[in-house]
C-alpha positions, 0 to 999 in steps of 0.5 A: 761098792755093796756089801756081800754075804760071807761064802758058805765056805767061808762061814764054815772055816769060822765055824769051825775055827771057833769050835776047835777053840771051845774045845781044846781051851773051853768056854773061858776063852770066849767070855759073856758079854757081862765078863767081856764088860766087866773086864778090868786092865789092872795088874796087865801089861799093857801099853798105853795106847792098848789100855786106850783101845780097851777103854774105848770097846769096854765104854762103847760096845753095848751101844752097838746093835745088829739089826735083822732085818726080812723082806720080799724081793720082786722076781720080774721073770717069773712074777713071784716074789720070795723071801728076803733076808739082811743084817747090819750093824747100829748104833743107839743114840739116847735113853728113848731108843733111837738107833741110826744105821745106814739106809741100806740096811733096812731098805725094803725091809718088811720086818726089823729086829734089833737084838742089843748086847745082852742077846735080847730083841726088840721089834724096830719101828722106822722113825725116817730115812734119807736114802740122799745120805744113806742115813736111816733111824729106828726106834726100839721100846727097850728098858733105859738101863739097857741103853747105852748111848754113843755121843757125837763126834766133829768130823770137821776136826778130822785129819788124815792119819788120826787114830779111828776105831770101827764098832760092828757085826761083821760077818754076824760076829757081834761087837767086834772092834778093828781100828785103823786111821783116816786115811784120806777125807772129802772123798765122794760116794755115788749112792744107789739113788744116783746122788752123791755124798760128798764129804764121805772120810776113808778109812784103812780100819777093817770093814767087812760086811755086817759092819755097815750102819755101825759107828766109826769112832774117834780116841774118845769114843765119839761117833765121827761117822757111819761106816757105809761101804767098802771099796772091794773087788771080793766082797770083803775089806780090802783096806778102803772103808768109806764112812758118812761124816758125823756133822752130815749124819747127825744134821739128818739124824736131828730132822728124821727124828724130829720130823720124820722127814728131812728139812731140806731145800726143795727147787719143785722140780721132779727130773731133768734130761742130761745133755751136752748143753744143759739140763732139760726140764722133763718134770715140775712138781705141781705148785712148786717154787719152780713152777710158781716162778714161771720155769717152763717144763714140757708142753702138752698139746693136742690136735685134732686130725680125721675125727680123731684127738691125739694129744702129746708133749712137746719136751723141746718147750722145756727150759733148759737149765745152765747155771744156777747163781753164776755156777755151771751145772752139768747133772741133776746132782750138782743143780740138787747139791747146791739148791740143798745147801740153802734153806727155804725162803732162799732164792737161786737164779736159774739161768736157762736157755727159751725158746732160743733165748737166754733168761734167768728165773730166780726161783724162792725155795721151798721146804722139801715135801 
């Protein structure tokens, strides 16, 4: 589930849809962003579910941004590394020019360029990220009366079939509006990093590439999710848009900007080894709660044989992690999941498997580094 560029061949036909369109009907069919905001619904037709659709682009389409973004991508073959472009989509969250996209977006990105809805640019400084939850924040030094902020949403109070509207860039046409309803909620999405967004709404409105980091919104105009990814097999919508749920996003949204960094729960331990029986301690950050509490990781030996030192590490004299608080682990993920659930100051059990023995380690939990 990534995003892909639009095929040349594609990027043509759109050219030239909207050349020939120019031509035969000229410039008034596709107006400025000032006539497109200034548009009025008085004296048309329109039904009042349109008129609703209308209100909800006219009030919401300058706070979304495109974001340009240039990077370098390593070659490992031939040791070179060559020039990387991406685009995305955002949304701007108050008078300060705080902007939240998706982690994706600007991942690796060496330079970020936000280019607000009166065609004008502002370099992007990164306030923080949570690749956890595909959740990024820029910061851009733009005049307020160019901002127009997007209010929050409750995605607690989402049900499937509510009428939702998607905000974006796809395919680098700015601000376009497609909508749709959630078509299904608590679905599950396996980011890059090998964790898994729980919680994560679906959605039939039009997603396509470009649109990812733009906001979902509700009837209101409220932000109930970043659109994240879509559920292809073309690279393009074919119907399964997924989106992180507001409440997710706006928790992480508070933290990067107020700390930059998340507050979030940590055990202290730094990789684990999957087995059939239970996770196996492979790394304990140094200091950490698990390592004050006594959780063993792999032990190091050395020995010294023919004149020689040789030294190693024994990694079945780790602790073998079963259950935390009663609940069966299988993955790091779920061990993570629940641990980032509490708060520091917290403690989890760990029931784990020593030396042959069963023991239980009730850990302290601590602020994540």
């Amino acid at each position: 589930m990534q995003w892909r560029k639009l095929s040349i061949q594609a990027l043509i036909i759109a050219s030239t849809v909207l050349v020939t369109l120019w031509v035969v009907h000229g410039p008034a069919l596709i107006p400025t962003a000032a006539a497109q905001q200034a548009a009025s619904t008085e004296g048309l037709d329109l039904s009042p579910e349109e008129q609703n659709n209308v209100r909800i682009y006219q009030e919401s389409n300058r706070a979304v941004v495109n974001i340009t973004t240039r990077g370098v991508q390593q070659d490992d073959l031939f040791m070179m590394a060559t020039p990387r472009e991406g685009s995305g989509s955002g949304a701007v969250l108050d008078k300060q020019g705080h902007i939240v996209t998706n982690y994706h977006v600007i991942e690796d990105a060496r330079q970020i360029m936000v280019n607000l809805y009166d065609g004008s640019s502002y370099p992007g400084e990164l306030i923080g990220v949570d690749p956890n939850n595909e959740i990024a924040v820029l910061r851009i030094n733009a005049p307020e009366a160019k901002l127009f902020p997007i209010h929050w949403g409750d995605s607690s109070k989402l049900l499937v079939g509510m009428r939702v509207f998607a905000l974006g860039n796809p395919f680098g046409l700015e601000r376009t509006l497609t909508l749709g309803i959630v078509s299904s909620l608590n679905r599950m999405l396996k980011t890059e990093k090998g964790r898994t967004i729980r919680g994560v709404i679906q959605t039939d409105a039009a997603i396509n590439p470009g649109n990812s980091g733009g906001p979902l919104l509700n009837r209101k105009g409220e932000i109930i999710g970043i659109n994240t990814a879509i559920v292809t097999r073309s690279g393009q919508s074919a119907g399964i848009g997924l989106a992180i749920p507001s409440n997710n996003a706006q928790k992480v949204v508070n933290d990067l900007i107020k700390f930059g960094k998340i507050q979030r729960a940590d055990l202290g331990i730094n990789a684990v080894f999957e087995t059939e029986k239970g996770l196996l301690v492979a790394q304990l950050t140094p200091k950490g709660a698990a390592a004050q509490a006594g959780l063993h990781g792999p032990q190091e030996w050395t020995e010294r044989r023919n004149g020689m030192i040789l030294r190693g590490i024994n990694r079945m004299k780790a602790d073998l992690i079963q259950s935390v608080d009663g609940k069966k682990v299988m993955t790091f993920d779920e061990l993570l999941t629940y641990v980032e659930s509490k708060k520091a100051g917290d403690t989890v059990v760990l029931s784990v498997v020593r030396d042959g023995e069963k023991t239980e380690v009730p850990v302290e939990l601590e602020w994540g580094k």
